[in-house]
N, C-alpha and C positions, 0 to 999 in steps of 0.2 A: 523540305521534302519535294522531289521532284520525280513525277513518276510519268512514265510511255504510256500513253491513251491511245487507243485505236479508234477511231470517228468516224468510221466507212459506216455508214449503212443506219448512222444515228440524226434521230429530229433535232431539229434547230433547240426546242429546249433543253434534251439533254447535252445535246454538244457546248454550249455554253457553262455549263455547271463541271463539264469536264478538261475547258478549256482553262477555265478558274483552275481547276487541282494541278495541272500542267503548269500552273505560274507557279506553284509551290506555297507550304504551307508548314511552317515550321513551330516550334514552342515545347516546350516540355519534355520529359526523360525521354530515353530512347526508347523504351517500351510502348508510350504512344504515340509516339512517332511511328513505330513498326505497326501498332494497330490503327493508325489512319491509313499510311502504308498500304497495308493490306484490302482494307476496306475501297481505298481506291480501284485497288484493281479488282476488287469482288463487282464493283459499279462497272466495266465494263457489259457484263453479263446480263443487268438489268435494266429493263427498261421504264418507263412508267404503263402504268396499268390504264387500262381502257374498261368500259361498258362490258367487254366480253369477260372481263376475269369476275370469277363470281361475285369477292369480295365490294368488291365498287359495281356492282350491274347498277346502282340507281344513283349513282352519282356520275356524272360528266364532269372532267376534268382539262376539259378543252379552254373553258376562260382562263385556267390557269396555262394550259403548256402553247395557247397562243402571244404568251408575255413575254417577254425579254427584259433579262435583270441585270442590271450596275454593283457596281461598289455602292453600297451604303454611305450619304451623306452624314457628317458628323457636325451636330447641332448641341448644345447646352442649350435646356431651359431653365428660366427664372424662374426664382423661389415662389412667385403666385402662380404661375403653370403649374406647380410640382402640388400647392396646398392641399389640393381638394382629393387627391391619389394616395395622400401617406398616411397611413395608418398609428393614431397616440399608441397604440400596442406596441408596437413593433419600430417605435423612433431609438430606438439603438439598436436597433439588427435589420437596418434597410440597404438592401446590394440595389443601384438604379444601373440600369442599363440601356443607352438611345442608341435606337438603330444596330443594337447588336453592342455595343460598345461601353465597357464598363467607365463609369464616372468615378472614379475615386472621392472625389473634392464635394460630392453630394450624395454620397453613399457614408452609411456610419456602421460600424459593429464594435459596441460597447457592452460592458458588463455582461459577458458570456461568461458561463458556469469554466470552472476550471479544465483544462482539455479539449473542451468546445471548439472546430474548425467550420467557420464560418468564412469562405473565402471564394478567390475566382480562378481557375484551369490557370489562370497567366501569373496569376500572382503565387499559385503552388509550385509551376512551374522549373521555378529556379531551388527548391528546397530537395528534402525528400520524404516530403509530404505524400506527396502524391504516390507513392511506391506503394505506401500502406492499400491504397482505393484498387491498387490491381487488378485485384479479385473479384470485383465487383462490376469493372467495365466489360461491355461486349460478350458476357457468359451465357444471357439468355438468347435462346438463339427463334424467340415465335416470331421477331420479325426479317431472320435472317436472306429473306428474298424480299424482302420488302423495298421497291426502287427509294423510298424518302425517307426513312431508317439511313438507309447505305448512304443517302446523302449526305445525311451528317452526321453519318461517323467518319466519314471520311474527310468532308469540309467545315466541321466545325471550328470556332475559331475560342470561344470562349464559352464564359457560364457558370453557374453557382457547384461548388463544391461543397456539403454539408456532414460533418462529421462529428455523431455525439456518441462520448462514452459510455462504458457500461456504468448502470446506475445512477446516470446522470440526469435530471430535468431539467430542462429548457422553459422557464414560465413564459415568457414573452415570446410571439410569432416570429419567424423569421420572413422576410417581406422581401420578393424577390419582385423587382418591380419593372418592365419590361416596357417603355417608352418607344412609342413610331413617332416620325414627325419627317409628313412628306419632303420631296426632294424635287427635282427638275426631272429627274429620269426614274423607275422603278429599279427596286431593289431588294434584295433579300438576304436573310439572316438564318443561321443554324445553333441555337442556342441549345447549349448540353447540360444539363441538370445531372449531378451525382447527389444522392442523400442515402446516408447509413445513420441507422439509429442500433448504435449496440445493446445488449442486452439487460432486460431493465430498464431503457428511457423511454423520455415523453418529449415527441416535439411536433410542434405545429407549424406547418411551412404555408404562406400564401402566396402563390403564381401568379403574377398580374401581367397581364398585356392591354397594354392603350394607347389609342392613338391620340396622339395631344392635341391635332389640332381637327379632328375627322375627314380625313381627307387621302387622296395619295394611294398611288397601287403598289404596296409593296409582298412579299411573302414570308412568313415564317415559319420556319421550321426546325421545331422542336423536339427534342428526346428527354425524355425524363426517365435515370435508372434508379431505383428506391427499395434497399434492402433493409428488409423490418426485424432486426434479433429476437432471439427467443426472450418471450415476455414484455417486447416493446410496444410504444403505444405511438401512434404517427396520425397527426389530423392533417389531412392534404385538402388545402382550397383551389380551387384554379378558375380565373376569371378570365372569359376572353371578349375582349370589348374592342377591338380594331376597327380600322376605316371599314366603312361600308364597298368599298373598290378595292382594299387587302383581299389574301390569302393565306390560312392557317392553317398548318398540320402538325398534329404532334403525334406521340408515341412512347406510350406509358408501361414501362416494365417493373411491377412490382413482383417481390419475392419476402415471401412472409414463414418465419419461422412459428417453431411450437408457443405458444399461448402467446402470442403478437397478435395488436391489432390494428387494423390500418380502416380508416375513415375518410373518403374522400368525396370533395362536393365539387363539381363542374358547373360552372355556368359560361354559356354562349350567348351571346345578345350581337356582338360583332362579327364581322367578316363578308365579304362579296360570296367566299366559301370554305366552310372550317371543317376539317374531319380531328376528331379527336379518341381516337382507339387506345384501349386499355387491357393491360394481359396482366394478370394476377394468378402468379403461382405458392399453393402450397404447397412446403416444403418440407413442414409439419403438423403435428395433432391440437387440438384446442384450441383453433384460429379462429377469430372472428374479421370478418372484411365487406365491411361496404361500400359500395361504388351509388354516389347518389348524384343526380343531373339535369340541366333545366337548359334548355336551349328556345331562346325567344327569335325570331326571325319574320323580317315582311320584304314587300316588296320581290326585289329577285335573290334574295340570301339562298343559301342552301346552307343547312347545319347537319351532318353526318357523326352519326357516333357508333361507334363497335367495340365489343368491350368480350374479354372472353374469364370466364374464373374458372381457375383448372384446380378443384380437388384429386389431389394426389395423394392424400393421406387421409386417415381417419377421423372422423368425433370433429367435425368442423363446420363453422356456419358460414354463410357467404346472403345477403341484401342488397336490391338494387332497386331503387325507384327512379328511373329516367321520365321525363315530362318535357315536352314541345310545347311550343304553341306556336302556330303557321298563320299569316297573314298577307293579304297580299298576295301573289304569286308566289310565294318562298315556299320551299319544302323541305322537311325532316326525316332525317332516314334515322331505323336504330337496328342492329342486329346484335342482339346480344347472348353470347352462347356460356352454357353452366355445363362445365365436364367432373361426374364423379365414375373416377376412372374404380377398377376392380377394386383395390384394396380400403378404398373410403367408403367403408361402413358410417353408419351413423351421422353419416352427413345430414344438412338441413343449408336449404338454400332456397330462396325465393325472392322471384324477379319479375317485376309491374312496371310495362310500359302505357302511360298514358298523355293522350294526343288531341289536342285543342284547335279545334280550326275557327280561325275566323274569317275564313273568306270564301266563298266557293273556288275560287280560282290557286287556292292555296293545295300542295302535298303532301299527304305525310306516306312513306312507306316504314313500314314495323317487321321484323322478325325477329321474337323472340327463340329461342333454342335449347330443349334438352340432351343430355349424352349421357345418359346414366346407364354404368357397367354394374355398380356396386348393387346388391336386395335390401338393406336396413339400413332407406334414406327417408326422408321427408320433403319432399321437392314440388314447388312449385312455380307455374311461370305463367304469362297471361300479356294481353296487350288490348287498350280501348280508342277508340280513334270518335270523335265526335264533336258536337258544336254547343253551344250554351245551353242549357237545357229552358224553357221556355215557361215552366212552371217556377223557376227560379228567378226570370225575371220577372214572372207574373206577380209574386211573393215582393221582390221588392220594390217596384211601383206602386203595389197596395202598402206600401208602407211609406210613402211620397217621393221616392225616388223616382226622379227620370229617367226614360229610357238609356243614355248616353251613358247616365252615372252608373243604371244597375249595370249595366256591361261593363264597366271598368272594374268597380269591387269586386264581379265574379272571375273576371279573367285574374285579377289581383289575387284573390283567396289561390285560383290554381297556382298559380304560380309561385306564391310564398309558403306554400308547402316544402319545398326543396331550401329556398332562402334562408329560411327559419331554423337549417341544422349548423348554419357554419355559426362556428362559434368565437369567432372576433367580432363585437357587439357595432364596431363602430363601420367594418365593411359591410355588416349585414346588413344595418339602417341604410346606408346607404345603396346600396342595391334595390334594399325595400323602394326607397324613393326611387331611383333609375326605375325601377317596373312599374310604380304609377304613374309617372310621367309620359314611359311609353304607352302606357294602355289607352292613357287619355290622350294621346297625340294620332294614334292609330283608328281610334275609335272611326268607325263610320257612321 
């Protein structure tokens, strides 16, 4: 694909992303071809968003659009780099991916249920696999001005395709495992997630981003689109652990039919700066959907999260516990808006942002947000910002803990509140350890 860019009047960052589409970018039926196509030229029209749009008023995106990004170095790591990141669950259904770039030769997808498609944009490519997912690409349109949306649908190059039949369960995690590993220059990736769960299944997908060696300024940019059938069941994890001098964005399109349920757990610990926004639409009645999230951040991080659940239908529940914790200079933003539009009666939806500072010099901004059209709901929403409470270290000192320790356990207890929902035991443990280690590494 080779398409006319016009570049009058655009910043060095986005002229480089548009110079990239101008090389051309080819792969798969002609139908995505026509919707990168198009998508390119929809990216003329947008630009990236500033302080002034309301959306980002508390995030600055300047360390980001003062970067300039390469081709992606292409690296293999060895089997003891890879040990500590793979999950016993999910060791026949692990897609790895460095620097954007699928590994076949260290990727496995074994003993998948009958009809099960577990595969990559490149590898559907040549089939006509991909014709079935159609319907499913590019239809939501909340982030249709979105300038890092249009990014990569326009420049994406590859990425997880997942497709389970009706009546089908998936015991074992699907482990999409998303490896950084610096380079001589910076670089960036548009990693496209498709997941359809047909009606009647169960499957559990884990998102992992890490940087293998912590290091390196690269950016990633992610799209995740995830249609949930009537009566399917979908546990979404998503881990973002990147170099502390990366950048992450992603963009989460769920659509969830009648009595589907969708579960998903976010955790942030990585990034110089991560926005990770999430649009969930129902599409039907009897929905259950929660959006649950933890973003740990020190020094000069910024962790940004915005998440919107749009009741469009009736008799449907919707939960969200998001949880920060700021140290350091670092600051968390959250705005998370619940729409129960006219005809969602008997909706119930409630949403708790709660925010841990341990530093003075650390930020949090919060907006939580109601939009309720419909009279026979049950709605609630709230937000707490605060620091360790001092009766609680009192409590554990008179119980011989030292100052140092009760601070770690308390900041632990906050933060394993959220840890403690995902349900592959052995990334869990292992998080659990990442957050004492950082607590007592942080500790002042």
């Amino acid at each position: 694909m080779s398409v006319a860019i016009n570049h009058e009047g655009r910043s060095a960052f986005v002229q480089q992303f548009l110079d990239a589409l101008d090389a051309g970018q080819a792969g798969g039926p002609a139908w995505l071809t026509a919707y990168r196509k198009q998508c390119a030229q929809r990216l003329e029209a947008l630009d990236v968003p500033t302080t002034r749009h309301e959306e980002w008023r508390f995030t600055k995106l300047r360390p980001l659009t003062d970067q300039r990004f390469g081709a992606a170095p292409v690296r293999l790591p060895d089997a003891t780099e890879l040990a500590e990141y793979r999950l016993p669950e999910s060791a026949g259904s692990t897609l790895l991916f460095v620097n954007g770039h699928h590994v076949p030769e260290l990727s496995s997808v074994l003993d998948l249920p009958a009809g099960v498609v577990v595969s990559t944009w490149k590898e559907l490519g040549a089939s006509d696999k991909l014709d079935s997912v159609r319907e499913h690409v590019g239809q939501n349109r909340w982030f249709a001005d979105d300038y890092f949306y249009g990014l990569n649908s326009a420049a994406f190059d590859d990425g997880v395709v997942i497709l389970v039949p009706k009546n089908v369960v998936v015991e074992h995690p699907v482990h999409i495992l998303n490896l950084s590993v610096a380079g001589e220059a910076a670089f960036a990736t548009h990693p496209r997630n498709l997941i359809v769960a047909g009606e009647s299944s169960e499957l559990t997908v884990v998102e992992d981003y890490v940087s293998l060696d912590g290091q390196g300024v690269y950016f990633t940019n992610v799209v995740n689109e995830i249609a949930v059938g009537k009566n399917a069941h979908v546990e979404h994890v998503k881990v973002q652990r990147e170099s502390t001098a990366a950048f992450h964005i992603a963009r989460n399109l769920i659509n969830l039919s009648s009595d589907s349920r969708y579960h998903s757990t976010a955790i942030a610990l990585g990034a110089k700066l991560s926005r990770n926004d999430s649009y969930a639409l129902f599409e039907g009645t009897n929905i259950d959907c929660t959006l649950d999230g933890l973003a740990y951040v020190d020094g000069d991080q910024v962790a940004d999260t915005h998440s919107a659940i749009d009741h469009a239908r009736p008799n449907s529940r919707s939960f969200q516990l998001h949880k920060c914790i700021a140290d350091g200079k670092s600051q968390t933003v959250f705005n998370g808006k619940i729409f129960v539009r006219l005809d969602a009666q008997q909706t119930r939806s409630e949403q708790l942002n709660q925010n841990l500072l341990l530093s003075r010099r650390a930020t949090v901004d919060t907006k939580p947000q109601l939009e309720i059209l419909a009279d026979d709901v049950v709605c609630s929403h709230g937000a707490t910002v605060g620091q360790l409470e001092d009766e609680q270290l009192f409590y554990l000192e008179s119980r011989g803990l030292d100052p140092l320790s009760a601070k770690n356990l308390l900041t632990y207890a906050f933060a394993a509140e959220v840890v403690e929902k995902i349900k592959v035991d052995s990334l869990k443990e292992r998080l659990e350890q990442t957050i004492m280690e950082r607590t007592s590494g942080n500790a002042h």
